[in-house]
N, C-alpha and C positions, 0 to 999 in steps of 0.2 A: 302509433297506428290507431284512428280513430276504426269504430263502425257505426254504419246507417243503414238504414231497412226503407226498400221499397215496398207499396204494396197499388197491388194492381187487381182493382174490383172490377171484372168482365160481366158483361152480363149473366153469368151462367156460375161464375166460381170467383175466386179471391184467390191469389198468387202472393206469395211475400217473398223476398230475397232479404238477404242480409249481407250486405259487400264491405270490403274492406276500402276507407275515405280514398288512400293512395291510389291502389291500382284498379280499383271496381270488382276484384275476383271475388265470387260468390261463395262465402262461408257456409250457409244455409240456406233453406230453404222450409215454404210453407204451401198447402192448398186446401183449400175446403169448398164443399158445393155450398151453390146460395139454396136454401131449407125455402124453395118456391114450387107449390104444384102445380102441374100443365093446368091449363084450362080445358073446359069441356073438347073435346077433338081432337086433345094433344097441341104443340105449337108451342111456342113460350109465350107466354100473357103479357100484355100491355101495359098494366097496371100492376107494380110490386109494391110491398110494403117495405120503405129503404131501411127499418129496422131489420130484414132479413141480411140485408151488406152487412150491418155489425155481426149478425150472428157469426155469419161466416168470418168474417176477420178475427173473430176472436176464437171461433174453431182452428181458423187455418195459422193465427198466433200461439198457438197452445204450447207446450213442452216446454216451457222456457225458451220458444224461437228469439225473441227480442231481450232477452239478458245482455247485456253491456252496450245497448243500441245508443246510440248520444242524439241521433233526429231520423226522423220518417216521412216519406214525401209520399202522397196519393195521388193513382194516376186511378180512374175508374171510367165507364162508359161514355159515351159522346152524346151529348142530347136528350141528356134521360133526367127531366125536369121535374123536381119539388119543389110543391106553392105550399109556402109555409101562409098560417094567418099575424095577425099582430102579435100574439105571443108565443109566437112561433114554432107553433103544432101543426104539424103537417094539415093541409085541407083536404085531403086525397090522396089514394097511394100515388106512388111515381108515376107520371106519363116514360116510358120506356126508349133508349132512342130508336129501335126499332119499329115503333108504330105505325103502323099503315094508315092509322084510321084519319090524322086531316091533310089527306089529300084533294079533299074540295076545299079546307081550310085554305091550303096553299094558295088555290088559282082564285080563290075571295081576293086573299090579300095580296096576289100580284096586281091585281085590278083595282083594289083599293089605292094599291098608291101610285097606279098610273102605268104598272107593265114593268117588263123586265127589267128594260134597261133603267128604269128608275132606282128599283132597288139593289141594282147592283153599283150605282154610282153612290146609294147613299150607303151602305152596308160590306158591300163587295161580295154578295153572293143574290140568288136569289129562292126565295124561301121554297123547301120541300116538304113532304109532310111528316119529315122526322124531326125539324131543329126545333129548339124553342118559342120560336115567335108564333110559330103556326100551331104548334099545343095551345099556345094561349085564346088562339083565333077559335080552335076548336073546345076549347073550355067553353071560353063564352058563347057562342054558339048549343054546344049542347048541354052544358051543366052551370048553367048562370047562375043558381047561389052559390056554386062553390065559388065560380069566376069574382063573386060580389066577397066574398071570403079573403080572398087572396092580396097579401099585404109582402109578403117577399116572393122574391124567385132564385132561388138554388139550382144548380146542377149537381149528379151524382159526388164527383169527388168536392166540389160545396159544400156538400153537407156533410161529408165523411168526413173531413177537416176540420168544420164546424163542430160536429160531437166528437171528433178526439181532443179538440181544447177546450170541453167543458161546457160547450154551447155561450161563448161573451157575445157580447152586446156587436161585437165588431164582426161581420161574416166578409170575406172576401174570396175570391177568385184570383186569375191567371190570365195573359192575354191568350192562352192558346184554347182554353176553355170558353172566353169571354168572345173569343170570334167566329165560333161557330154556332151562337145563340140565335142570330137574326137582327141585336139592335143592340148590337157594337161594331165598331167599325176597327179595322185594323189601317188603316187608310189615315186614321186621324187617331187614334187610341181612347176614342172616347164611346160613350152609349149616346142611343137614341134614342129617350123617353117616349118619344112622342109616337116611337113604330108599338112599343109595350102599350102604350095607351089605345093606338089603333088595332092593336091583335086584342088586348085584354078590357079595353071600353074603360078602364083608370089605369092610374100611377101606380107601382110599386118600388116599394124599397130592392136594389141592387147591389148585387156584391162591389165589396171595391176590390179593381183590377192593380192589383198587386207587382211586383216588378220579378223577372225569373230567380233572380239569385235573394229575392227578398224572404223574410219564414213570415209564416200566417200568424205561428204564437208561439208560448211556448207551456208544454202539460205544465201543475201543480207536483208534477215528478222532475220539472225540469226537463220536459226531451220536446225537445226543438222540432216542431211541425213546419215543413216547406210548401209552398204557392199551390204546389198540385198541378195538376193540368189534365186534359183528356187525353185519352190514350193514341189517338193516330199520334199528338206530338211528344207522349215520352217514348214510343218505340221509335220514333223516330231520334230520339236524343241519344236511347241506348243502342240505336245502333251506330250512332257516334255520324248520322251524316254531315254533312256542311254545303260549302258552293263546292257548284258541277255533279253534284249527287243527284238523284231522282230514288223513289221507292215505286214499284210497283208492286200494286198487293193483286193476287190473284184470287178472289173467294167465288161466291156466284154472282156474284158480280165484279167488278174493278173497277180500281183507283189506279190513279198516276197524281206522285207529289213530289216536289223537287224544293230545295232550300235556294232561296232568294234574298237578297235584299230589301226589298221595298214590296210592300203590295200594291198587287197590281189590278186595274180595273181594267174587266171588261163586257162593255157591252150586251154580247150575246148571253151573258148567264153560263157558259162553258164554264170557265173558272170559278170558285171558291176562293176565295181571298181568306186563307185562316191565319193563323201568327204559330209559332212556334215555341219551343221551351226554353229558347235562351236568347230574344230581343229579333230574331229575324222572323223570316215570312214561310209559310208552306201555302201556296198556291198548290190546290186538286182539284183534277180533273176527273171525272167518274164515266165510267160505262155501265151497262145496267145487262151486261153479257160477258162475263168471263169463263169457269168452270160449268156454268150452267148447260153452257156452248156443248162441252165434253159430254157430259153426263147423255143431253140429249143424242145427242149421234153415240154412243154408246148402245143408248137403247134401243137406236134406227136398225144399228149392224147385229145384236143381239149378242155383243160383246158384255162377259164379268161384270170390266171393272175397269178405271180408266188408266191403270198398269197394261192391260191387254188392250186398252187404245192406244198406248202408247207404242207396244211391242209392235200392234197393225203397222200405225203411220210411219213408222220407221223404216216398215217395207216398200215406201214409197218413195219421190226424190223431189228438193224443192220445184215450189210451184203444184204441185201431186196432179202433173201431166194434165193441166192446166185450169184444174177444177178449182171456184173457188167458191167460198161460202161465208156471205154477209152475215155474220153471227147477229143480226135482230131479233132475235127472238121472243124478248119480252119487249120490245119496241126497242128505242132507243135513246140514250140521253146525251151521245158526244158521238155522233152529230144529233142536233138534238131533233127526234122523229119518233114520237112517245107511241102513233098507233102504228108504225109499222109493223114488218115481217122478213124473217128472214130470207132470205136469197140463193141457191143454188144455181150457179154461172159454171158455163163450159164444158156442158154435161157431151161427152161425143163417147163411140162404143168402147176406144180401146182407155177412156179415163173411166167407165161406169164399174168399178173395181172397189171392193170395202176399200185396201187401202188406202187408195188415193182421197176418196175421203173422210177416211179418219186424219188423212195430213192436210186435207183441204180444215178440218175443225181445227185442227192445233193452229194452222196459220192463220184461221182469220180470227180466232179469240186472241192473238200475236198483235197480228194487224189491224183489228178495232183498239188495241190499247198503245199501238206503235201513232194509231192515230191523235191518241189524246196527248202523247207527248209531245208532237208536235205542234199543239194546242201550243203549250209551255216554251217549246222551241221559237213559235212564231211571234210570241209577247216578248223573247228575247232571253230565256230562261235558257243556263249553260246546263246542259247534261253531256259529263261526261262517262259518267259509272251509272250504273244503273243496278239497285238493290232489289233482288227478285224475291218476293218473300209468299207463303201459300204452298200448302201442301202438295200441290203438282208441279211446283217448282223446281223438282226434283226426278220429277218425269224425262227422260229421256227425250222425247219428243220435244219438249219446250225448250232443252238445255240446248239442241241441235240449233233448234230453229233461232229464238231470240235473242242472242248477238247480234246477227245481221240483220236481222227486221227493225232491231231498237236503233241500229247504226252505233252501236257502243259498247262497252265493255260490261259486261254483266257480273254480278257478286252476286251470290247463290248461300245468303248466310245460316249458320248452321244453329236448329231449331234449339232456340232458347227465352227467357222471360225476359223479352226485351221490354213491355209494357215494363215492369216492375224493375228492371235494372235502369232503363229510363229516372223512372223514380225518386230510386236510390239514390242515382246522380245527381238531380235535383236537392235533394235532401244532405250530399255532402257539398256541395256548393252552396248552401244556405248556412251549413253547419260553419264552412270555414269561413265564407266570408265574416259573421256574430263572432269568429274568433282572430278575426284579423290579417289571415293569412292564405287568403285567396280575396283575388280581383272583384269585384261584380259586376262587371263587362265581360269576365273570363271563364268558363267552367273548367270546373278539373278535366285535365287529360288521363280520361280511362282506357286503357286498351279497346279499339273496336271489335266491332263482332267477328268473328274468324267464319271464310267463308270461302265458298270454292270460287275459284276466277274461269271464266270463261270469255276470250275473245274473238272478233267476228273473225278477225283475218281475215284469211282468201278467200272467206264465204262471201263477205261484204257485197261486194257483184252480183252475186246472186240473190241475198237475202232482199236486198234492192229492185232485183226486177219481179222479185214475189212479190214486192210491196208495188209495184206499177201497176201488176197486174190487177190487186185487191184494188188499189185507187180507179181502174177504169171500170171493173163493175162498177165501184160505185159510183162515179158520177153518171154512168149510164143508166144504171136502176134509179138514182135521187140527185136529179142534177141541181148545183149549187146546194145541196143541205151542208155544205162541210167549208166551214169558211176559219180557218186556225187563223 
């Protein structure tokens, strides 16, 4: 029996596991908070210093956690970019992938290189103002000496991989890391200097993209460091999806991603073309109205908490006697309608009842991400299962309704460190392939995540014509925005 350790640097904390090579069951366990202060207002700050990650990794390593470990795989934040200079001292704390702040960067550089569908044909996505290429945009733009400074470009688990091997001359990456940057392509597995050139005004040095089952290095201890990746693709590895799988994550906003074959381009900018942790594709789609949805009609009815939105909408029946509610709220991104607003459709006396819409929220936050599936569906993407993951997932209201809205079988898996067991898995498939005894076209078979099943069944008919009805508000409110 070998053991390996995942570790999963979130923006907020540092998670480790410890699992055993064969079956992936988790021996241990680690967490520490990242030693970062709010900024003036509260909020989390834009700008960390990525020596805080160590702190904590080596807080949340403490007690002898990593004793008999033989490799460690790093899965950390998505987008959360270090410009290192020529001798490879940071030039500035992190840009965080959370940043709000170049969002004009974005729509510079969609124009710069000729509109949407340009950079999705050369990239497979189009730049927002959290990925890399548009940090860069806004570097130079607001902080030109640092911009004039900057000789490499890192991502969080980049650089955490980087100083756990001692800092060599050799920095690399992952294709799952390497495709949500802005100027790499998963499409062709290579980068595109020239979009770095045009977000940063020069060249920099690039990690090399590395192969899934390949190790970055190995400590002066001997412990085998694996590829890393960001975290949408090792939760997605730990929770063991493959084809016909999809993930829906529910936060305040949502995603929808599904394991593919090939990456797929398109056009409109809907898709994200990312790659995943073990040679295939995760195409995502996002909404920019998930829980947010909740929260707000919570606060309309003057409900707690959204357990007691839950407990309302239940008192209602689908369709919620035929009230419906275009969750736009912070506009919209899938379909894409950045200044709209939301929508309250079929307001008559005997539906104007809190419950009906508290189940008018739950179905259309359902029904805006039942949309983006569809996205996925119409490019030819198999969903069969659908992995429902997000702390309302668990909501009664959602488990009712989302079977038959997704058209599929839902997995409701049960709350665990899938970033870091992801990880882990990476880290024993690096391990074994260096020892000969595992494929590198094949990852170990770990037991997947244990999870409640929920099927539409007889609802199917129903869930269906809830979803007709969401679809005629909207092409009645936004005709032709929605073209999957």
């Amino acid at each position: 029996m070998g053991i390996v350790a995942g570790l999963d640097s979130a923006p907020d904390f540092t998670r480790i596991v410890v699992c055993d090579t064969d079956t992936g069951a988790v021996l241990r366990q680690g967490y520490a908070p990242h030693p970062v202060e709010s900024p003036a207002g509260g909020g989390r700050p834009s700008d960390v210093d990525p020596q805080a990650w160590l702190l904590s990794l080596g807080e949340a390593a403490g007690g002898g956690l990593l004793e008999g470990v033989q490799a460690i795989g790093v899965s950390a934040q998505q987008n959360a970019l270090v410009p290192l200079d020529a001798q490879g001292n940071t030039v500035r704390p992190a840009l965080v992938g959370g940043d709000k702040r170049a969002q004009v960067a974005a729509a510079d550089l969609i124009d710069a290189l000729g509109g949407r569908e340009a950079w999705a044909q050369a990239v497979g996505c189009v730049p927002q103002a959290g990925q890399p290429v548009t940090k860069l945009r806004w570097l130079a733009r607001t902080e030109p000496e640092n911009a004039a400074r900057t000789a490499v470009l890192l991502q969080a688990h980049d650089w955490l991989v980087w100083q756990l091997l001692g800092r060599p001359v050799r920095r690399t990456t992952d294709r799952g890391g390497a495709s949500g940057t802005g100027y790499w392509a998963a499409s062709t597995g290579g980068y595109r200097p020239d979009l770095v050139e045009l977000a940063l005004g020069h060249q920099a040095v690039l990690p090399e993209v590395i192969g899934p089952a390949d190790a970055a290095g190995t400590t002066p201890e001997g412990l085998l460091i694996s590829a890393g990746t960001g975290e949408t693709m090792a939760a997605a590895f730990g929770l063991g999806i493959g084809l016909g799988d999809a993930v829906v994550s529910l936060g305040a906003s949502g995603s929808v991603m599904a394991v593919h074959p090939e990456a797929l381009h398109d056009q409109s900018g809907m898709i994200t073309a990312l790659a995943d942790a073990t040679g295939m594709h995760l195409p995502v789609v996002t909404t920019l109205n998930a829980v947010r949805t909740l929260r707000g009609t919570a606060e309309l009815l003057g409900v707690p908490d959204l357990e007691s939105l839950s407990d309302l909408a239940m008192k209602s029946t689908p369709g919620a006697h035929g009230l419906v509610l275009l969750p736009y709220l912070e506009g919209e991104r899938t379909p894409n309608l950045p200044h709209t607003a939301g929508t309250l459709a079929g307001l008559r006396r005997e539906s104007m009842k809190p419950e009906h819409l508290a189940r008018a929220a739950f179905e259309g936050m359902l029904c805006g991400l039942a949309d983006a599936l569809d996205v996925l569906r119409g490019r030819g993407v198999e969903v069969r299962r659908v992995f429902l993951l997000g702390s309302v997932a668990e909501l009664p209201a959602v488990q009712a309704a989302a079977p038959s809205l997704f058209g599929a079988q839902v997995m409701v898996p049960r709350p665990a460190d899938y970033g870091a067991i992801g990880a882990a898995r990476q880290a024993a498939w690096a391990l074994g392939v260096s020892q000969g005894t595992l494929d590198p076209r094949t990852p170990p078979v770990w037991q997947g995540a244990m999870a409640q099943v929920l099927d539409p069944g007889e609802e199917l008919a129903v869930g269906q014509a809830v979803r007709q009805q969401f679809v005629a508000v909207r092409e009645q409110t936004h005709p032709g925005a929605f073209r999957p």
